[in-house]
N, C-alpha and C positions, 0 to 999 in steps of 0.2 A: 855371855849370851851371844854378844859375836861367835866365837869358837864354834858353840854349840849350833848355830844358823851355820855356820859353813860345814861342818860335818853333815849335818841333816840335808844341805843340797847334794853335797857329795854322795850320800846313801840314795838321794831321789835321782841321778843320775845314774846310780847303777839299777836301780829298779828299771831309767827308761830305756834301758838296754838288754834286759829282761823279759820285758814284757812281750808278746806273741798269741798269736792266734794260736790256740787248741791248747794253751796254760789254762788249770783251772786257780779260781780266786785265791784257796789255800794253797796251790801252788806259789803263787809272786806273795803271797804273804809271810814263806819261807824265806823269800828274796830277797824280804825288805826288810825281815826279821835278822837277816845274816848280814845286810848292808848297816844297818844300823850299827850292829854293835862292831862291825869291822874298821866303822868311821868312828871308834872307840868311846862310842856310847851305847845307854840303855834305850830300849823301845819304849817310850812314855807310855803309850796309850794300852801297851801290855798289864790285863788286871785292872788298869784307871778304871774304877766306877765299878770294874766284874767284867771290864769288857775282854772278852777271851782272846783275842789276837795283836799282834806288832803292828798292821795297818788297817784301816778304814776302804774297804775297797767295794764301790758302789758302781754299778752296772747299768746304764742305760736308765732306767725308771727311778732306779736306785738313786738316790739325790743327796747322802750321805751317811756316815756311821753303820756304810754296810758291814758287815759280817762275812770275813771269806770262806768259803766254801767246795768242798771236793767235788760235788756235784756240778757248780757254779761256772762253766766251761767260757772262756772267752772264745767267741765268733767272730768275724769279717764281719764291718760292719759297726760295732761297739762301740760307743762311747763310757769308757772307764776311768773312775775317779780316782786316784789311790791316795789319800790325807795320810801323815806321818808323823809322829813324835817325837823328839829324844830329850834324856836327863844327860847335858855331862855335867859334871863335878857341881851337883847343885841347881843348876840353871836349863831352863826348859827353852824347846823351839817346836815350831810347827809349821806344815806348809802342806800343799796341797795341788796336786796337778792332774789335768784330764788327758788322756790317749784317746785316739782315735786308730781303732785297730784296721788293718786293712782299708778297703774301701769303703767309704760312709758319705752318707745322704748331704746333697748340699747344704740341706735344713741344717743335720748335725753339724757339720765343718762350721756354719756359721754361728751355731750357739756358742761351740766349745772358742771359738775366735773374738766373739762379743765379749763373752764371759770373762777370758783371758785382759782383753782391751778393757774394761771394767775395774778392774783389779789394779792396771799402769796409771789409768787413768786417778784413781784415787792415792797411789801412792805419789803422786806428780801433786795432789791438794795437799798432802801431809804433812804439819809443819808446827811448830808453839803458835797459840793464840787458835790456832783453827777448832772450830767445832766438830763434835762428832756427827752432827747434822751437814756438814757440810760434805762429809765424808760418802756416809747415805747417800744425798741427793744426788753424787756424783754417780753412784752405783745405781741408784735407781732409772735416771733421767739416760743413762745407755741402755739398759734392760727396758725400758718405756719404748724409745725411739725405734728399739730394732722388736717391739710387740712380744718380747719376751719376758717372766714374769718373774720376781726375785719369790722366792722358799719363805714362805708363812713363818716367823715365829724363831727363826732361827737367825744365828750371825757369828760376827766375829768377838772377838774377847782381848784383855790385858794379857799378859803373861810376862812371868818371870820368872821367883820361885817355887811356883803353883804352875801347871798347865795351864788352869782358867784360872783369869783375878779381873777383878774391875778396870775397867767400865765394860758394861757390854756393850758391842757395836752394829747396830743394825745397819743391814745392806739397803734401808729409806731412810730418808730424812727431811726436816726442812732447814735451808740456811741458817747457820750464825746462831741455834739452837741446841742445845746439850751441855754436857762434859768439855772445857777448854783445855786441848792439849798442853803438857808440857815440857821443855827437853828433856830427857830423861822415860820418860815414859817408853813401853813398848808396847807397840799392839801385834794383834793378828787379825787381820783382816780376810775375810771369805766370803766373793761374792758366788753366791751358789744360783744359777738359776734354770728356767725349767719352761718346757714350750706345752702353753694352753693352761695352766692355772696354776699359783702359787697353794694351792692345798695338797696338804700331804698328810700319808697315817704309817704310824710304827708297825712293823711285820709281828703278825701274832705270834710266830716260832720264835724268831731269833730274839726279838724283844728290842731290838738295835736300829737294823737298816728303817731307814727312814725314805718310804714309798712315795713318788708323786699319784695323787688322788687320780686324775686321769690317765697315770701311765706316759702320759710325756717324756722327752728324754729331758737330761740334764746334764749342766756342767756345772763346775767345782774349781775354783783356785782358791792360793791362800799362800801369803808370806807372814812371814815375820818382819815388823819395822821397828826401828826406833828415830823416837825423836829427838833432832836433834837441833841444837842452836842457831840454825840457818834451813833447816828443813826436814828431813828426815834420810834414814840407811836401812837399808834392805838386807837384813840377814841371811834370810834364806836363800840366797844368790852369790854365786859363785864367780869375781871378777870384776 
């Protein structure tokens, strides 16, 4: 799972190198479909569940399990999600990173910055003995503070040798309440959140991208951790 976490950052750096104003969605979803398996893995999330494409690549409103698309043009401006999967030899990883394309709204810079600090911030709690509430209330009590709202209904997950496996990990919580981690364990953790209301509804076409109700924008991150017997390791990070 290690291996497999550093290949899958290595494929999410070629994607951020990639990525460009006037790429449309199924364009960098070619990118990341080619990074993938170049970092000598499969694209997990290729087929998972029916889903048609290598990445999750969610647009502005778009707040996750977007759908890429030809039509779907990136702009100046953007805030762009791209979540990623890979299988090596067995063992799955996951991670998940937001661009800001061009020049973007202070607002934006600071969600996708929050959001990002959200994420450090909970892998800095991660450790045996700790609760998944603990986890939560870290993600939540920074999305509180800076008035921005964590994604209704959704979170992070186990994984190993399943994409998704138990516990699920919701991005709220209260203290010292849940699931008690322990070494061994891995999580994926994604704190997703969204300016002006945590309600969201599925696109009636695509059946996938999952829409903020008001059209807010949103950011998106997501490693892969494991625990470990003094605290925790960040897989999907390179270094």
């Amino acid at each position: 799972m290690r291996e497999a976490g550093k290949r899958l950052a290595c494929a999410m750096d070629v994607i951020s190198s990639g990525i460009t104003v006037g790429l449309s969605t199924a364009e960098l979803d070619v990118i990341a479909d080619k990074a993938i398996v170049n970092a000598g893995g499969r694209p997990a999330f290729k087929g998972l569940y029916g889903f048609p494409c290598a990445a999750c690549i969610s647009v502005n409103e778009e707040v996750v399990h977007g759908v890429p698309k030809k039509g779907r043009v990136i702009k100046s401006g953007d805030l762009v999600s791209v979540d990623i999967g890979i299988e090596y030899m067995g063992f799955y990883s996951d991670m998940a990173r937001t661009f800001a394309m061009g020049e973007v709204s202070d607002k934006a810079k600071k969600l996708m910055d929050v959001t990002e600090l959200s994420l450090e911030k909970a892998i800095e709690v991660i450790g045996p003995n700790v609760s998944l509430g603990d986890i939560g209330h870290t993600i939540e009590g920074i999305a509180k503070a800076n008035n921005f709202h964590i994604l209704e209904n959704y979170g992070g997950h186990g994984i190993g040798k399943k994409p998704h496996e138990d516990p699920h990990i919701p991005n709220r919580g209260i203290p010292n309440t849940g699931v008690k981690l322990k070494a061994g364990m891995v999580l994926a953790v994604e704190p997703m959140f969204i300016v002006g209301t945590g309600e969201s509804f599925v696109d009636t076409h695509d059946k996938w991208t999952v829409i903020s109700k008001n059209k807010g924008l949103s950011a998106h991150f997501e490693h892969t951790i494991a625990v470990t017997n003094d605290g925790c390791e960040v897989f999907t990070r390179i270094g």
